[in-house]
Every structure is written in structure tokens, then in C-alpha cells.
C-alpha positions in Angstrom: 0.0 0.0 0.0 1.7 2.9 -1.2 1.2 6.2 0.8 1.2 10.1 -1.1 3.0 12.5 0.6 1.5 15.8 0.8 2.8 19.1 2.1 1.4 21.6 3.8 2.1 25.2 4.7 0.8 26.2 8.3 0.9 28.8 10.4 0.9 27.4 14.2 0.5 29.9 16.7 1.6 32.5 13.8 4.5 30.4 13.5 5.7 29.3 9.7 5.6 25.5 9.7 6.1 23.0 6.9 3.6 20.1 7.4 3.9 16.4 6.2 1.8 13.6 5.9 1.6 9.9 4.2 -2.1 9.1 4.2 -5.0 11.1 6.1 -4.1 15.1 6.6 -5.6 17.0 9.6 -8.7 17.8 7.3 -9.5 14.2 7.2 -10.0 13.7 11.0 -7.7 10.7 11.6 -8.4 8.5 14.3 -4.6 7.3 14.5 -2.2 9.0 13.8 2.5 8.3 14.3 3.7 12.1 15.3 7.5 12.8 13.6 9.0 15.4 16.0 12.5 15.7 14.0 16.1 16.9 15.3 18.1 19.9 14.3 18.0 21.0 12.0 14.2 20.5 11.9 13.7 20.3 8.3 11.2 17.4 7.5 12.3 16.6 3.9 15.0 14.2 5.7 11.7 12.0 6.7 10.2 11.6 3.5 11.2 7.8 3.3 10.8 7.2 7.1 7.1 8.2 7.2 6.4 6.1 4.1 8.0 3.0 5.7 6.2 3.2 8.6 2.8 3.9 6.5 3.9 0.9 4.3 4.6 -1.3 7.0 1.2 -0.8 9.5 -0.6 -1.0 5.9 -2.2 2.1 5.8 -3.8 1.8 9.3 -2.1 5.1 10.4 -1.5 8.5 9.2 1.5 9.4 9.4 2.5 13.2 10.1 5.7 15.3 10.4 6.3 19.1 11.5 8.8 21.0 11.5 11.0 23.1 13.9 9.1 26.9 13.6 11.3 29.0 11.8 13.4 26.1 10.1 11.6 25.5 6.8 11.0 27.3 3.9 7.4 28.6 3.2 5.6 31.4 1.3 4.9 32.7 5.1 8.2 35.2 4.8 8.3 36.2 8.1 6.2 35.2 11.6 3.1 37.0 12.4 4.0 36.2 16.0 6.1 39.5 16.2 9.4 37.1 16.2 11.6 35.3 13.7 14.1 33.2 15.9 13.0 30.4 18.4 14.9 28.9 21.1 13.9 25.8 22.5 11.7 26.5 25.3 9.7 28.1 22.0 9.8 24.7 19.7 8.0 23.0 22.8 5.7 25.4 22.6 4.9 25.5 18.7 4.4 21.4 19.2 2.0 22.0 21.6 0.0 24.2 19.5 0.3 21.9 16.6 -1.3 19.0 18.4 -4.0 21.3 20.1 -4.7 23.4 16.4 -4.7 20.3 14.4 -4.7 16.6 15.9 -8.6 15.8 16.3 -10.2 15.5 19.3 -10.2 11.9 20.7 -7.1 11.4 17.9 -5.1 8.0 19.4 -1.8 9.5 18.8 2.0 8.1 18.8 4.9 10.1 18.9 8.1 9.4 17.4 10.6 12.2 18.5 14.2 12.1 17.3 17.7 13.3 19.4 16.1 17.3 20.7 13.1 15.8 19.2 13.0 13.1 21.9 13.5 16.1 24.6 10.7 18.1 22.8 8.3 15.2 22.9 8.9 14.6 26.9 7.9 18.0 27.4 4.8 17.4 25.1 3.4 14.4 27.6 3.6 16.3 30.3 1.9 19.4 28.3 -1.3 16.8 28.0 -1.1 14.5 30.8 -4.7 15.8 32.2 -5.8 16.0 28.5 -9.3 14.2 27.6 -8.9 15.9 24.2 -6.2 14.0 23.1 -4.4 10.6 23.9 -0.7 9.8 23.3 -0.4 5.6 24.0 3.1 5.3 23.0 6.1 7.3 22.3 9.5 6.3 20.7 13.0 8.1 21.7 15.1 7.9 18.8 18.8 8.5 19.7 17.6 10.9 22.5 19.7 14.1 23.4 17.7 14.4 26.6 21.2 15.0 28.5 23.9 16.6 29.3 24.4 17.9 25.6 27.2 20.3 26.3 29.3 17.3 27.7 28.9 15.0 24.7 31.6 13.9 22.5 29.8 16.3 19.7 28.7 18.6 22.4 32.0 19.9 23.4 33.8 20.3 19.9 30.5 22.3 18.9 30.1 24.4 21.9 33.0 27.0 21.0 31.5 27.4 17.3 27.9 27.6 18.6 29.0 31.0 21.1 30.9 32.5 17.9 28.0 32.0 14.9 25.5 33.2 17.2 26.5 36.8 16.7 26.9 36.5 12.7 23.9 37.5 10.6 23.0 35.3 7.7 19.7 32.9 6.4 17.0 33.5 8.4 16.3 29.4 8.7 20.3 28.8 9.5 20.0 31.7 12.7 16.9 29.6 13.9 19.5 26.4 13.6 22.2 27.6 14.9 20.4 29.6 17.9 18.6 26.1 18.5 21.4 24.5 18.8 22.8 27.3 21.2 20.2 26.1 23.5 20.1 22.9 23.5 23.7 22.7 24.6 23.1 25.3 27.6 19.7 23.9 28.8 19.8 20.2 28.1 21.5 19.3 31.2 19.9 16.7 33.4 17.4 14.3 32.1 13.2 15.0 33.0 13.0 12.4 35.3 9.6 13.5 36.3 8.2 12.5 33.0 10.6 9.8 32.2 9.1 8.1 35.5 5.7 8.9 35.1 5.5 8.1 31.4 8.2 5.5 31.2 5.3 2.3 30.4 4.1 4.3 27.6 8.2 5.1 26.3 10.5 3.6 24.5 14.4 5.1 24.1 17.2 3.9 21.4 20.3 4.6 21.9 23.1 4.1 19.5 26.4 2.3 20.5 29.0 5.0 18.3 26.6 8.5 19.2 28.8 11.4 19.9 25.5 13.3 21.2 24.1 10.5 23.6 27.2 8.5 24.4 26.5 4.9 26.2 27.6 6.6 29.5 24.2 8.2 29.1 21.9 5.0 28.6 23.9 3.2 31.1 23.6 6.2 33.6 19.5 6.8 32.3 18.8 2.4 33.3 20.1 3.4 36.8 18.5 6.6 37.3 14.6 5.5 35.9 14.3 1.7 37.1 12.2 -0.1 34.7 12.4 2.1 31.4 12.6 0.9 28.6 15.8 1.9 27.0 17.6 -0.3 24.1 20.5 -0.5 22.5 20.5 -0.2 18.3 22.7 -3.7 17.1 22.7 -2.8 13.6 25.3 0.4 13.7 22.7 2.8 12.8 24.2 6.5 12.5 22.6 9.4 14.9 21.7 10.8 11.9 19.6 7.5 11.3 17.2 9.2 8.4 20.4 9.8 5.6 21.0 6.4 5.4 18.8 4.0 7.2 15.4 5.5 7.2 13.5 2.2 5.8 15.0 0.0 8.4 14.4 2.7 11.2 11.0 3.0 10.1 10.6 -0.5 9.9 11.9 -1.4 13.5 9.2 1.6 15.0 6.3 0.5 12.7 7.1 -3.6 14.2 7.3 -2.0 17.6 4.2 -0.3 17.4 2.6 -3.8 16.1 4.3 -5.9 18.8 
């Protein structure tokens, strides 16, 4: 069953978005739907094959969306109506939050697949609608998650320096919201959310790779001590952090059979 991708063009609390989805859109009124919440950069088009896997692979039985980082795509929208252009972190959350209350359907059954500041993003997003009777998340799925100590990572520390110089320089628009991003994550993605790891941790599901210079083993060793029970695993098959430029179809397969199992 082969799944069209369609694109979209939102404006989510003012903020320009780019919108993806493989099978029902938000005008459809979906009943199930598999959440992308991407890294950084946040630029969906690095999903493309990873939704239609999944779609593929649960036959059609989901829609499958993606959104991007506000501020990181290109759309028609040339500048925000929200009075601002560049979004830290604390603001992505935000703009996910929105997205889910603007568009998901009430009583939507919804399953969220974050990936590395995606995975921080989408912790933040289950504690957002823990109360909610609008809206219920059964499952979500940690990708290679920088959820800690991201200024300390392998990657972490040879970026940090470049991150406090390009901060200052002026240039794209969608590179500033990047770069600024990143900025953030490295000073405020410190300790893990143990609150919501613990609370939520029958409903997650974290992957960490074995060679990650952003979540190094240290961490998933460190995470299995810290939240007793979670379900953290470790990926067997070498996959890169940057699982979607070269192993998106098996990626996508492993979440779609985990969803299944």
C-alpha cells in the first residue's frame, strides 16, 4: 500500500511551519495518527522515506505526520506573524503544543516518534497533555535521545565553541533559527526529566546508538540506573545518529514492528 505525501504550509500559533503527511491530513480527521518530531535541523524533507516506511509497514492503518522546527523551513509565510523570527527551544516546545491542540482531532489515538532534541521536545509534550481528555498519546519512541547533558557529549563539546561565535553573525534566516537552536540545547539540556521519564516510562521507548557522539553509552547506562524499569535499548545494527540519511527504511521499519508488537 503505497502512501502520497502531501505538504502543507501552516501557520501554528503565527509560527511558519512545513507540514507532512503519508495518508489522512488533519482535514481528514484521523483516528490514529504516528507524530515525527524531528532533530536539528528540523527540516522534514529528511523524513520523507521514514514516514512512508512506517505507513507501508502498518498498511495504511495510520496517518502518518511530520512538522517541522518553527522558523526552520522554507514557506511562502516570509516572516512570523508572531512579532518574532528566531526560536529557542523553550519556544519549539511550545509550537508542538500548539500543533497538536490546532490540528490533531479530538479523541485522535496518537503516537509520537521524537528524534535526538526531538525526543527532549516530545517529553515535554506528555507532560503538556497529561490531564488532557482531548487528546491521547499511547506510545512514544526516543530515537537516539539528546535528553542529557548535551554540552558534555563527545559532539557537544567540539561544537560548543563554534555555537557561542556564529551566534552573533547574521546570515539565512532558517540557519540563525538552527544555529540559535542549537545554542540552546547545549546550555539547557542538562539533566534528564526524570519526572516525566518516571511517570510516562510504560508508555516510552528510548534507542540509543552504541557509536553517538551526542548520547554516548555513559548516558543509557547512567539513564537504566537513574529510571528503574524504562525501557531503554541499544541499536545492534550500527545505525548513525543521523539515522534518516542512510537507514530510514529500516528505522522505520523497527518503530512500525514496535508499534505492532
Amino acid at each position: 500500500m503505497a502512501g502520497l505525501l502531501q505538504r502543507k504550509e501552516l501557520l501554528v500559533g503565527k509560527r511558519p511551519t512545513e507540514f507532512l503527511c503519508v495518508g489522512p491530513s488533519f482535514e481528514e480527521n484521523p483516528s490514529d495518527i504516528v507524530l515525527i518530531i524531528p532533530g536539528n535541523p528540523g527540516v522534514i524533507g529528511y523524513y520523507t522515506s521514514f514516514m512512508k516506511t512506517i505507513y507501508m509497514t502498518l498498511k495504511g492503518t495510520h496517518a502518518v505526520w511530520a512538522v517541522s522546527h518553527a522558523g526552520h523551513c522554507c514557506t511562502t509565510y516570509s516572516t512570523s506573524q508572531f512579532g518574532k523570527d528566531v526560536y529557542d527551544l523553550k519556544d519549539q516546545v511550545r509550537h508542538k503544543i500548539d500543533f497538536i491542540r490546532d490540528f490533531v482531532p479530538k479523541g485522535a489515538k496518537v503516537t509520537l516518534v521524537g528524534h535526538s532534541i526531538g525526543c527532549q521536545i516530545t517529553l515535554n509534550v506528555l507532560q503538556a497533555f497529561e490531564d488532557s481528555t482531548d487528546i491521547s498519546i499511547k506510545k512514544s519512541y526516543l530515537l537516539f535521545p539528546t535528553i542529557e547533558r548535551m554540552k558534555d557529549s563527545p559532539n557537544g563539546t567540539r561544537l560548543w565553541p563554534v555555537l557561542c561565535y556564529f551566534r552573533w553573525l547574521t546570515i539565512l534566516m532558517a540557519i540563525i533559527n538552527v544555529l540559535w537552536m542549537a545554542y540552546n540545547e547545549l546550555n539547557e539540556v542538562c539533566m534528564p526529566n526524570v519526572k516525566a521519564l518516571e511517570k510516562h516510562k510504560d508508555e516510552l521507548l528510548l534507542y540509543y546508538g552504541t557509536n553517538d557522539g551526542w548520547c554516548p553509552m555513559s548516558y543509557y547506562r547512567d539513564l537504566i540506573v537513574k529510571v528503574k524499569g524504562v525501557n531503554a535499548q541499544v541499536c545492534q545494527h550500527g545505525y548513525a545518529h543521523a539515522f534518516v540519511l542512510e537507514s530510514s527504511v529500516p528505522m522505520g521499519e523497527k518503530v512500525a514492528h514496535w508499534m505492532i508488537s
